[in-house]
C-alpha positions in Angstrom: 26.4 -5.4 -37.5 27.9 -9.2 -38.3 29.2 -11.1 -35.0 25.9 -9.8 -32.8 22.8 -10.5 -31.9 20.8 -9.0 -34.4 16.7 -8.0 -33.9 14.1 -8.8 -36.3 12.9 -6.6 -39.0 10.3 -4.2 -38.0 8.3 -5.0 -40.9 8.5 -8.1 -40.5 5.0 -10.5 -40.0 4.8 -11.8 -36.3 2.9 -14.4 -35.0 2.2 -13.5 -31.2 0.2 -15.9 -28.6 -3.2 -16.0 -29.2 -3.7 -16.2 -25.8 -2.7 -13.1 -22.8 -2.1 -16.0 -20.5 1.1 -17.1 -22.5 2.8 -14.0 -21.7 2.3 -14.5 -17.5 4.6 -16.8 -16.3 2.7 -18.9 -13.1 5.4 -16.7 -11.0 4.6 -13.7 -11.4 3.1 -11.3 -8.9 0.2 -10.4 -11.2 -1.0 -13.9 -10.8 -1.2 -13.1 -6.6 -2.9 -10.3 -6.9 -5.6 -11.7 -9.6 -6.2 -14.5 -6.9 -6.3 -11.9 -3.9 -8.7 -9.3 -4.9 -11.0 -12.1 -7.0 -11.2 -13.7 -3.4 -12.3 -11.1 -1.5 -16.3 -9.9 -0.9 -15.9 -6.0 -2.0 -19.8 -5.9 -1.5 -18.9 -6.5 2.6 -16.0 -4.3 2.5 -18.5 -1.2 1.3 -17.3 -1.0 -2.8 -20.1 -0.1 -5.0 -20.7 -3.8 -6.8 -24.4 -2.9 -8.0 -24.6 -1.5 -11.4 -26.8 1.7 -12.3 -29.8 1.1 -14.0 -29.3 3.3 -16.3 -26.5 4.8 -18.2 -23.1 3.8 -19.4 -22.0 0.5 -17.9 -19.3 1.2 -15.2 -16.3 -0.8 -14.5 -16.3 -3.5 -12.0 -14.2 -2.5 -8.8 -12.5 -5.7 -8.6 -11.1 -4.2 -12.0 -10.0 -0.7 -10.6 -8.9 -2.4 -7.6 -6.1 -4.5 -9.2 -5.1 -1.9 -11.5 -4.2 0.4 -8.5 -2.7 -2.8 -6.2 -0.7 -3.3 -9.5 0.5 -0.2 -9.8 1.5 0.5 -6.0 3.4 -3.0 -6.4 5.6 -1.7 -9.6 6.3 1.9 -8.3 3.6 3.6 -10.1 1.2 5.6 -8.2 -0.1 8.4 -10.9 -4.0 7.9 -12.4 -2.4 9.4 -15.6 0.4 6.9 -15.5 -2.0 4.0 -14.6 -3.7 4.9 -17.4 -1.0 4.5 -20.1 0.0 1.1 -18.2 -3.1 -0.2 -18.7 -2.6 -0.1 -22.4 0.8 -0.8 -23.2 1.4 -3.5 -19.5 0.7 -7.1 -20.9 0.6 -8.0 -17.7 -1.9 -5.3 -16.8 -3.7 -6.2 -19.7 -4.0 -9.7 -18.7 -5.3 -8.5 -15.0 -7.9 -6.5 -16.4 -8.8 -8.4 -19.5 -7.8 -5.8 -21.8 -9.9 -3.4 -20.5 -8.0 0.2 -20.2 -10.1 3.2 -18.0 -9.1 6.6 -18.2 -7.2 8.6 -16.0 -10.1 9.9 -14.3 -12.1 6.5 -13.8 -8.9 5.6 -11.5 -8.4 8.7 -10.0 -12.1 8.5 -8.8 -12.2 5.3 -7.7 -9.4 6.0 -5.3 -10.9 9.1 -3.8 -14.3 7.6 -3.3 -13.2 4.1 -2.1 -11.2 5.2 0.4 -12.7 3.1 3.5 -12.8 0.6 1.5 -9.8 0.2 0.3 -8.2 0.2 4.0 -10.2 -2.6 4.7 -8.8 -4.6 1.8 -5.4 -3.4 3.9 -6.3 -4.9 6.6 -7.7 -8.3 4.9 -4.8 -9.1 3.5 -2.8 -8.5 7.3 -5.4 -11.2 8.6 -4.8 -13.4 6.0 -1.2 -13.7 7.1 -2.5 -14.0 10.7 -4.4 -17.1 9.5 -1.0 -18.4 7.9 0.6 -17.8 11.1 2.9 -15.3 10.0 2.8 -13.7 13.6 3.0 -16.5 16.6 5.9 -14.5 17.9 3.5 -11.8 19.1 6.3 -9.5 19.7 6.1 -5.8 17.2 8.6 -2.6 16.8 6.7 0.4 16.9 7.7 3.7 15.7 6.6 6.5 13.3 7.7 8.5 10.1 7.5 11.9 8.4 6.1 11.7 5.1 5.8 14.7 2.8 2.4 16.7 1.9 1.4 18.0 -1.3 1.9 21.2 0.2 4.7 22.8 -0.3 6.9 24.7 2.8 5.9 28.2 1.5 2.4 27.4 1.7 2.1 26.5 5.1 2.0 29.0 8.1 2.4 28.9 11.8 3.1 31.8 13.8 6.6 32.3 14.0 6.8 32.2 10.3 3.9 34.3 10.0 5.7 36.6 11.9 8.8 36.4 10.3 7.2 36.6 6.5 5.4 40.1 7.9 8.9 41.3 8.6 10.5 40.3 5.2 7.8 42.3 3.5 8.2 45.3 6.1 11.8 45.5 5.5 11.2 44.9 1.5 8.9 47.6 1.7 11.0 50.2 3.4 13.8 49.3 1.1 12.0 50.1 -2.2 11.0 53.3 0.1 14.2 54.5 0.4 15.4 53.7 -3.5 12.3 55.4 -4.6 13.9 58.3 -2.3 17.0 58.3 -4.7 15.1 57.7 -7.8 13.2 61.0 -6.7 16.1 63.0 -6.8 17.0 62.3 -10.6 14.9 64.0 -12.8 15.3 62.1 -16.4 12.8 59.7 -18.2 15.1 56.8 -16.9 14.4 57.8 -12.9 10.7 58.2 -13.5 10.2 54.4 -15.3 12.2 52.9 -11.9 10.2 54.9 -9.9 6.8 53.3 -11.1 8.0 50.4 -11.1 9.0 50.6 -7.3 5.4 52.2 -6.6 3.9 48.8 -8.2 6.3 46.8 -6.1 5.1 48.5 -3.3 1.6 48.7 -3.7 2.1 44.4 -4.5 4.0 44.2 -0.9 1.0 45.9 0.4 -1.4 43.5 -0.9 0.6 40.7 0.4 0.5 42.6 3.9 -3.5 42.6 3.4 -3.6 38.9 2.7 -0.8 37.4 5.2 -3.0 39.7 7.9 -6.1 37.6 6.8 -4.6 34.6 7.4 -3.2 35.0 10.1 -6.9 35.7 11.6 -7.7 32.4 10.2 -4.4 30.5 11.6 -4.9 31.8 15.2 -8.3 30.3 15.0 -6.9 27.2 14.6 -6.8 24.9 17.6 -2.6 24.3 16.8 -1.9 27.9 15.8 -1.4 26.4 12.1 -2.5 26.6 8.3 -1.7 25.0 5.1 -2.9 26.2 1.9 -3.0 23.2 -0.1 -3.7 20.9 1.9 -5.7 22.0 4.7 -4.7 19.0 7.1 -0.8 18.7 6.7 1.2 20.4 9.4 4.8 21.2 10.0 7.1 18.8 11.6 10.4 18.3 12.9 12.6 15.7 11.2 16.2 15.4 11.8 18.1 18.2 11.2 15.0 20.2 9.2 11.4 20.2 8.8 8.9 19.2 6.3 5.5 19.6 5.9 3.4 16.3 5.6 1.9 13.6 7.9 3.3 11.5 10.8 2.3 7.3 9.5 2.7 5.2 12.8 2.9 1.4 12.3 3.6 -1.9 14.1 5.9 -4.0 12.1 6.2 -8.1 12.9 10.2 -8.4 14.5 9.9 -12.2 12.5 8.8 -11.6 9.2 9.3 -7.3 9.7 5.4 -7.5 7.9 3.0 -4.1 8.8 0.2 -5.5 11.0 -1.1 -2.0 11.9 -0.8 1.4 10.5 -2.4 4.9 10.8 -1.9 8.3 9.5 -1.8 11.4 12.0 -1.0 15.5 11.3 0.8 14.9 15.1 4.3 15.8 14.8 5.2 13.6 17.9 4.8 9.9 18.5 4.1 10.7 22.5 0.4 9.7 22.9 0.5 6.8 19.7 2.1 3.7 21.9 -1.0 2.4 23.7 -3.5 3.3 20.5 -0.9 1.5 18.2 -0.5 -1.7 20.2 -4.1 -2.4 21.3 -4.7 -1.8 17.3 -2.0 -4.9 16.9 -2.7 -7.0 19.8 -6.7 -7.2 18.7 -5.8 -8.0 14.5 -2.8 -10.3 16.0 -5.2 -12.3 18.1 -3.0 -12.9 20.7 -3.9 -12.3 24.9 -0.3 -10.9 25.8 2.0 -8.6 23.2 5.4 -7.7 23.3 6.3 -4.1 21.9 9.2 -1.9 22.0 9.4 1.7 20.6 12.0 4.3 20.8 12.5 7.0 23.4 9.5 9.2 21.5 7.2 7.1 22.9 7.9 7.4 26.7 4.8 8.5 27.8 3.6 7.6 31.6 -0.2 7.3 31.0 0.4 5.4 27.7 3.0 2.6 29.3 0.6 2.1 32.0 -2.5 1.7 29.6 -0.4 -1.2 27.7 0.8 -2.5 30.8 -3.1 -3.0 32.4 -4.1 -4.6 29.1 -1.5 -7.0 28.8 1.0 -5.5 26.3 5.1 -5.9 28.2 6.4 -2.7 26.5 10.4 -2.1 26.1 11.6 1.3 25.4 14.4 3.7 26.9 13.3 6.5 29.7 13.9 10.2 28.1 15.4 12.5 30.7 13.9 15.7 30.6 15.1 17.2 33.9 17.5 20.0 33.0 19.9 19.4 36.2 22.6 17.3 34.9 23.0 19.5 32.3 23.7 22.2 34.9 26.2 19.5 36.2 24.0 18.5 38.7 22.9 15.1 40.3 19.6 13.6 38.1 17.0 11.4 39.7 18.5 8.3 38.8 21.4 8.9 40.8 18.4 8.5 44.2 18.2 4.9 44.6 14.5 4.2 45.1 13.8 2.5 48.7 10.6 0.6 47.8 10.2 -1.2 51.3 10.3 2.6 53.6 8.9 4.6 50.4 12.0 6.7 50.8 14.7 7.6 48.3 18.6 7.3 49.4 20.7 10.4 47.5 24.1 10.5 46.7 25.5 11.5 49.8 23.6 8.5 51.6 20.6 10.3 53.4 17.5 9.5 53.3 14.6 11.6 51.4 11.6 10.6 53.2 7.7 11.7 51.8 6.9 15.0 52.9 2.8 15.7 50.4 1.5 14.8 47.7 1.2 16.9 44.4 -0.9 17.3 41.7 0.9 17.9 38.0 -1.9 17.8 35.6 -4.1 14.5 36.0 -1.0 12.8 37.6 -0.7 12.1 41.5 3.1 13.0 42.7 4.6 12.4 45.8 7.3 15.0 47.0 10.4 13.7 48.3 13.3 15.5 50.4 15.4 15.8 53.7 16.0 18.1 56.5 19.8 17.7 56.1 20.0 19.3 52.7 21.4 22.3 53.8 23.8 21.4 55.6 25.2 18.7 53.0 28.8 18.6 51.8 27.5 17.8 48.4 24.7 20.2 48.0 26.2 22.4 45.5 26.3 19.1 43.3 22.9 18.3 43.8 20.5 21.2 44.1 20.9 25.1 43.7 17.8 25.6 46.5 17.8 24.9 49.9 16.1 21.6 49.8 16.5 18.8 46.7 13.1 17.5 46.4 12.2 14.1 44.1 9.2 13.6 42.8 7.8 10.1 42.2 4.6 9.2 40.0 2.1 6.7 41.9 2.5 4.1 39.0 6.3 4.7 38.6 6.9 1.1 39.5 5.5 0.5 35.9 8.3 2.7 34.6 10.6 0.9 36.9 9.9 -2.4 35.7 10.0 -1.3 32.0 13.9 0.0 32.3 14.8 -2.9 34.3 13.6 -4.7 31.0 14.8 -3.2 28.8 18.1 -3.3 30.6 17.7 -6.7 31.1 17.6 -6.7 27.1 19.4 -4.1 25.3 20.0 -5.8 22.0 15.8 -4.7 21.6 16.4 -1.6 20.3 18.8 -2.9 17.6 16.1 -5.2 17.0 13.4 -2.3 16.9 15.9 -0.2 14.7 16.2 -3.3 11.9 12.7 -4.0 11.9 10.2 -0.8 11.7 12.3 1.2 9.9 13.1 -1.3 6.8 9.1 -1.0 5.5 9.3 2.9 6.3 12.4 2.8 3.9 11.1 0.7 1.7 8.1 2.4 1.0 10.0 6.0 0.8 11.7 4.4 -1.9 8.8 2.9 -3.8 7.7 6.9 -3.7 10.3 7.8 -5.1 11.0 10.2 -2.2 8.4 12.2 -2.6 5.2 13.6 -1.5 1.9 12.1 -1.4 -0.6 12.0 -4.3 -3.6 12.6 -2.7 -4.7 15.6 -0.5 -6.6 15.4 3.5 -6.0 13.3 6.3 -8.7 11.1 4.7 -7.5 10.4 1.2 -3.8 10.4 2.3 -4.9 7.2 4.7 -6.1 5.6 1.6 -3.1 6.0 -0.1 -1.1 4.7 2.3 -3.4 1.3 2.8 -1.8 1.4 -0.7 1.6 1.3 0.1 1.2 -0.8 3.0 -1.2 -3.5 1.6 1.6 -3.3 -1.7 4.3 -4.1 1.0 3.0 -6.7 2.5 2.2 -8.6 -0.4 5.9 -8.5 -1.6 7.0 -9.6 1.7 4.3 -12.4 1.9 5.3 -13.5 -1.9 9.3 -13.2 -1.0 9.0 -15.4 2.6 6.6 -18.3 1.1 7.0 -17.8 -2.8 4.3 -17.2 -5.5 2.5 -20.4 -5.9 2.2 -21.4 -2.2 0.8 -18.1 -1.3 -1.9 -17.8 -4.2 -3.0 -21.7 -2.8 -3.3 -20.1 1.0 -5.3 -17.4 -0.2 -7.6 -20.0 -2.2 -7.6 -22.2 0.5 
């Protein structure tokens, strides 16, 4: 061992600090969130700060509540974890005071502070409004797929309801026909495989019974869906799978890429979140106009118009969901829109002039077409009826202006890309890439206050540094 550093002796006497504090540096995180949570009113944001009269003293929820901010901040997310932290972490130890609850202390706190909690979430978002961490007023808007404590094989909807019933059918009539076979044998041998094939069967039965039963259950369900362990997480689509778990919108600062907004839906779609999401920004930003932009999931008529009325400029591609160009045929943007004789001009140069007015759910359409369509040179590139008829929404000029902005502006949606979906990434990674810890719409949007409110603080301590942000929250 000569020529290297060498350890000291294990039984060696060691005089340590006397004092917890000497082990915190003044720049360590710890230090923020000491200064955060002591500055906050829990009794206003609805924790439990009264003691109980009688029986063993509780712990404070300040106490709880830095353990768990703590623990979000360094990756670690488990009450049984937490636990051990608190009493091997010096720096834990010095948040708490050396004071080390068990595993179920934490894990109740969580579960029953859950409102709470959210708002301490959102305390710390208007704290960096008030240090003016948002005067662009400008957010990227988009949502992400987060994995369920329930696992795939535990959730139903009725195609693979449907196609579990015919696994077990065709299991079933396999054993069937070995047991045929088996039959034919007449040895000791054939008769033990042949009772176990009648117990496999009469097991496949069972499973029959009870996939039947919930399947009564599932079809009562207003989306056709169940989970077993958790009861709220649905099925989604991702790209290039599925995964069962929640869909976590959020509105992310373009400057400082900080989460002013989030929220947790079982929705597997982002089409009716855009106006929801922004008014929930624009009203914690504090600003009268907002600039958003959102991907091509968002495109939803109603929703653009709602953000439009309320003084939100929204940016965001236009889907195309006609099926004609994929035929080879001409799409509606190839009809340059006449505003000034409310007619459209097609390909061929004829005019489509208004013909009625339609009604396609709670949306006003007027019907567009000519008299000249059959006997067009270009009508087998353009329509496979007699006529081609447009349709045009009442408010489409909204839509109008929005692609003429965002065409005005393409590098947006590189901008979108490199802002919402760093925290998404982020946060997946603090996870560990894995599924939530806590079960119901309810709790999960607890836990992810957690995440959030644990991201923002180590993007707040990373743009203005530790001791300038603990003396803005003192301040």
């Amino acid at each position: 061992m000569t020529n290297f550093i060498e350890g000291t002796c294990r039984s060696q006497a060691t005089l340590f600090p006397e004092r917890l504090e000497d082990y915190v540096s003044e720049e360590n995180s710890a230090r923020v969130i000491d200064v955060f949570i002591d500055e906050l009113d829990l009794t206003a944001l609805g924790f439990k700060t009264q003691p109980a009269v009688i029986g063993r003293p509780a712990y404070h929820p300040a106490t709880l509540l830095k353990i768990y901010v703590y623990g979000y901040l360094n990756r670690v997310q488990s009450s049984r974890r937490l636990e051990r932290e608190a009493q091997r972490n010096v720096e834990l130890m010095w948040l708490t005071g050396r004071l080390a609850p068990d595993f179920k202390t934490i894990a109740d706190f969580r579960r029953n502070s859950g409102q709470a909690i959210q708002k301490v979430c959102r305390e710390f978002v208007l704290i960096c409004r008030k240090l003016e961490l948002f005067t662009d007023a400008f957010v990227a808007i988009d949502g992400s797929k987060f994995k369920a404590v329930n696992n795939r094989d535990r959730n139903f909807t009725e195609a693979k309801m449907k196609r579990r019933l015919q696994e077990v059918d065709e299991s079933i009539a396999r054993y069937l026909s070995q047991m045929e076979s088996v039959d034919r044998l007449d040895d000791k041998q054939s008769k033990q495989q042949s009772e176990r094939l009648k117990d496999k069967i009469v097991n496949l039965k069972k499973e029959v019974k009870r996939l039947k039963e919930l399947e009564k259950e599932m079809l009562q369900s207003p989306d056709k869906q169940i989970s077993l362990t958790d009861p709220d997480a649905r099925s989604m689509k991702t790209r290039g799978s599925g995964i069962v778990g929640y869909n976590v919108q959020a509105a992310a600062d373009t400057k400082h890429h900080l989460i002013v907004t989030h929220e947790v839906t079982n929705v597997g779609n982002d089409r009716s979140a855009l106006y929801s999401t922004a008014s929930s920004t624009k009203e914690i930003i504090g600003e009268d106009k907002l600039d958003v932009v959102a991907d091509r999931g968002y495109y939803n008529g109603q929703e653009i118009l709602d953000c439009e009325q309320s003084q939100m400029t929204v940016f965001i591609p236009k889907t195309q969901t006609s099926g004609n160009q994929a035929k080879g045929l001409f799409g509606k943007r190839d009809f340059k829109w006449i505003a000034v004789d409310n007619e459209y001009e097609c390909p061929a140069g004829e005019r489509l002039r208004w013909q009625c007015y339609a009604k396609d759910k709670e949306k006003t359409l007027s019907r567009y077409w000519s008299s000249k369509c059959p006997s067009c040179s270009m009508r087998k590139r353009c329509t496979t009826g007699k006529n081609r008829r447009v349709s045009r929404w009442e408010h489409e000029d909204v839509l109008d202006r929005v692609q003429a902005g965002l065409e005005s502006k393409p590098e947006l949606m590189r901008i979108r890309r490199q802002t919402v979906e760093h925290p998404f990434g982020t946060i997946k990674i603090w996870m560990g890439w894995t599924h939530f810890q806590m079960r119901t719409l309810k709790h999960v949007s607890t836990e992810m206050s957690l995440h959030v409110l644990s991201y923002n603080l180590k993007r707040a301590m990373n743009i203005m540094g530790i001791k300038p942000l603990i003396a803005a929250i003192q301040a």
